[in-house]
N, C-alpha and C positions, 0 to 999 in steps of 0.2 A: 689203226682204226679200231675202234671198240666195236661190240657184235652189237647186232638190232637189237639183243633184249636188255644189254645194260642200258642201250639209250630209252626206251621202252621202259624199263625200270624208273628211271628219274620224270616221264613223264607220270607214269602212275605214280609216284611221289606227291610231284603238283598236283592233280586233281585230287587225291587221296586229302592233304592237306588243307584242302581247302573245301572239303567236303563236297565237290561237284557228284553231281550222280542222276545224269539226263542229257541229252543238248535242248540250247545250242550250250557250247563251252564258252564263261565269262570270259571274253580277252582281256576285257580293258583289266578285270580284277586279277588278271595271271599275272599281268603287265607289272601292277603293286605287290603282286603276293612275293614275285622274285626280285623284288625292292628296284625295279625300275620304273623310267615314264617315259611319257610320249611328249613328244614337243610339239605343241598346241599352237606356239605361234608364227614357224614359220614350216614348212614343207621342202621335201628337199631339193626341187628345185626352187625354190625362194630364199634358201638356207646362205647369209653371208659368211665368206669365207672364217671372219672372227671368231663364230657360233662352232664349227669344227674344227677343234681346237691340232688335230693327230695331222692337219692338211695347212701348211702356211702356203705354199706356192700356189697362187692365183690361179694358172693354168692348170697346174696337175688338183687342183678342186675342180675345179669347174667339167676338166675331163671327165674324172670316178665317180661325179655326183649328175651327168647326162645322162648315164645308162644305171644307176642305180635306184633299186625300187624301195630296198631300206637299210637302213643302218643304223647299229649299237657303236654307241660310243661311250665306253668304259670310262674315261675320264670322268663324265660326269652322270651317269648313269642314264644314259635315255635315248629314248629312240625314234628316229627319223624314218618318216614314212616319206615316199612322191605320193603326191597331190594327183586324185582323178580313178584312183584304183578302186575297182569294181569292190560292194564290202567283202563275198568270200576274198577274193585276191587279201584284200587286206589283212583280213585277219589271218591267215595264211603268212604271209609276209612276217606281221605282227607277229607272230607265235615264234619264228623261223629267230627273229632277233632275240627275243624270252628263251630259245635254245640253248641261243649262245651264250645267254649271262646268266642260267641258271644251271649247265651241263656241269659239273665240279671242277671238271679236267681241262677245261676251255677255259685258259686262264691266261694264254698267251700273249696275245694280240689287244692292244689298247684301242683300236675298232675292228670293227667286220660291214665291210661296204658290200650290198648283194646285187647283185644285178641279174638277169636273168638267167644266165650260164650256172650261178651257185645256186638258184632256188630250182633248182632243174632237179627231177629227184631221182634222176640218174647220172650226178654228178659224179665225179669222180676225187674230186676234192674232201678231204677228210674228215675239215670240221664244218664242213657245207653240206656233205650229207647225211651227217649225224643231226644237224639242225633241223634238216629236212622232215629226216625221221621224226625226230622231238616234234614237232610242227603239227605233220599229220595225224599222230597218235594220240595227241593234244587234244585236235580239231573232234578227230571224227573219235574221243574218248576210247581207245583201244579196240575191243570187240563190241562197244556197242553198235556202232553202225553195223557190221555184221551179222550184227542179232535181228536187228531191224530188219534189213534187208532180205532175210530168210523168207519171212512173214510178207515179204512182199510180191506181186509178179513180177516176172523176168522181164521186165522191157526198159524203155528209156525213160515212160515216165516216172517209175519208182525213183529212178538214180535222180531226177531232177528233186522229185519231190523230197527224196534225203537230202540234196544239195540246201534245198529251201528251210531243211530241219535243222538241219547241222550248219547252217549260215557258211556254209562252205560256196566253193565254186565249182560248176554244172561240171567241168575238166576234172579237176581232181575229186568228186563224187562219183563220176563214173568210172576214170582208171580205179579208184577202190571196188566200187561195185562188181568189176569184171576180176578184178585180180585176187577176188578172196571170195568168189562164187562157188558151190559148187555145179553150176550148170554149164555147158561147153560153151565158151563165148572168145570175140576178140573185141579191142576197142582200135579202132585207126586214127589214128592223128592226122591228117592231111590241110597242106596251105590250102587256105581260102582262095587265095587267087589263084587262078591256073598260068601256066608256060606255053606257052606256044613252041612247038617242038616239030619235028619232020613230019612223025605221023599223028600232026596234030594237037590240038590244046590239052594240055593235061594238069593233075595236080600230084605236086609230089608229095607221097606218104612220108612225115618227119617222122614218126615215133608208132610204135603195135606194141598192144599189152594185152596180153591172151590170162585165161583162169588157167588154173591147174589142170581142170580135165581137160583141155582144149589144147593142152601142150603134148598132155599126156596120149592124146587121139591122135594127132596132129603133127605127130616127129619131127615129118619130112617137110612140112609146109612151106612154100616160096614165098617168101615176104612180098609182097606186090612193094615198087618204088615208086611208082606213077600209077594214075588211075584215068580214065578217061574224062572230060569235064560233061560230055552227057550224062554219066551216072547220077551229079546232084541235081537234073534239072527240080528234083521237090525241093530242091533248098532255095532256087533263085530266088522266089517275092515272100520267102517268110523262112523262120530262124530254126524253124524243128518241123521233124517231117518222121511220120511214125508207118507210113507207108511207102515203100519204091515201087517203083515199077521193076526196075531193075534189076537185076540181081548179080553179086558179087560170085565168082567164082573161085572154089579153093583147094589150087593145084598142089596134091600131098605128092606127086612121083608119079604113083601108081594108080592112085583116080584123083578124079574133079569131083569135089562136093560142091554144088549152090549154098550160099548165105543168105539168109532174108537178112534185110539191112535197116537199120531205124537212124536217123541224124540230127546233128544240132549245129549249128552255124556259130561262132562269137568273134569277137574283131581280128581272132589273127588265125584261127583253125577252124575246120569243121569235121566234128568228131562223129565217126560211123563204128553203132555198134552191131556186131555182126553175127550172128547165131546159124550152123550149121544146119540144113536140112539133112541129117543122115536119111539114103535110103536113096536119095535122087540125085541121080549122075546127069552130066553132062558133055557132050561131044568133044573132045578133046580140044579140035579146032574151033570150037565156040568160044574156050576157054583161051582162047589166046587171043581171040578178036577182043574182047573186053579186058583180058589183066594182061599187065607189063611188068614183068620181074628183072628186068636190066634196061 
């Protein structure tokens, strides 16, 4: 696997070359400048098997091309998006394919079909999270979103309104927002829908991405795996909610710190970002009425 800065390196390459220096970052012009295209006239679930040329069996097309949201196809240089993807998703995606046919060393594979597992950006696949990388750094132009974001206040609506700047999506504007802050924060990932469980409906936490300082405060912290489904009662009848009632509890060992909580609701998560109250504790056994860490 190559480190984040040679991949980093070849994105500042692309935008260097092409004189970008602002967002949002041109996709469609990245698309040309790495001498690929997008295919205009079918989508990839519309895509006949003829048109992907790396796939003759009928079934095993139809299989990789259900759950795939894009793909580079080397043979003839271009790239297949699904139909329906929110724009950040897309261009996101988009960029993710531009990785892979613009990375020098990615020269192997005569396509790269992505489905949600490889655009994960904690994949574990080689040339899937080097793309990732390419992608993001791409998107949100290296440090410039962090420059932004400095100049902004700590809450949810900056990360939205960079999301809106950076033609990115509200998800990955905020894992960046939290993950390269300097202010103590986490972001939680939890399914929208909750599980009905013994003690009750719950939602399980898929994914936490905490800042620097927040890890650094933070050592011992319990990951919560479920959450209770009263906590989002502000998300029921609308998508963002910058007040809880509630509050999240965060069990380090040795104390319970309160989180203020702010959220955003989107078809498949609902994302809580979380900010430490230092200074106010909480009864220990409160802290276990409301978090579930097994």
């Amino acid at each position: 696997m190559r480190s984040p800065a040679q991949v980093i390196k070849q994105a500042h390459r692309l935008l260097a070359e092409m004189d970008v220096n602002g967002p949002p970052t041109p996709v469609v012009a990245c698309v040309a400048h790495a001498k690929l295209s997008i295919e205009g006239r079918f989508s990839l679930g519309q895509l006949p098997p003829g048109e992907y040329r790396a796939l003759i069996d009928d079934e095993v097309f139809h299989l990789a091309i259900e759950h795939t949201s894009g793909l580079l196809d080397r043979t003839n240089s271009r790239i297949y998006l699904k139909a329906g993807m929110v724009p950040g998703r897309r261009n996101f995606v988009t960029l993710h394919e531009v990785g892979h046919g613009w990375l020098p060393w990615q020269r192997l594979h005569p396509t790269h079909p992505d489905g949600e597992q490889n655009l994960d950006p904690d994949t574990r696949a080689r040339e899937e999270w080097e793309a990732n990388v390419f992608a993001a750094e791409t998107l949100f132009q290296l440090d410039w979103f962090e420059r932004e974001a400095r100049d902004l206040p700590f809450e949810l609506q900056s990360a939205m309104a960079l999301a809106n700047r950076f033609e990115a999506s509200v998800h990955a504007s905020l894992r960046r927002f939290v993950e390269r802050h300097d202010q103590r924060a986490v972001l939680l990932v939890v399914e929208r829908y909750p599980v009905v469980r013994p003690a009750g409906a719950r939602h399980r936490v898929v994914a936490v991405h905490w800042s620097g300082p927040f890890r650094q405060r933070y050592r011992q912290w319990k990951k919560p795996r479920w959450l209770p489904t009263a906590l989002f009662a502000p998300l029921r009848t609308k998508n963002v909610a910058v007040h809880f009632e509630g509050e999240l509890p965060l069990d380090t060992g040795n104390e319970v710190v309160s989180m203020a909580l702010q959220g955003f609701r989107n078809e498949h998560h609902i994302l809580l970002l979380g900010r430490p109250r230092d200074g106010q504790r909480l009864p220990r056994r409160m802290a276990r009425s409301i978090m579930h860490t097994r």
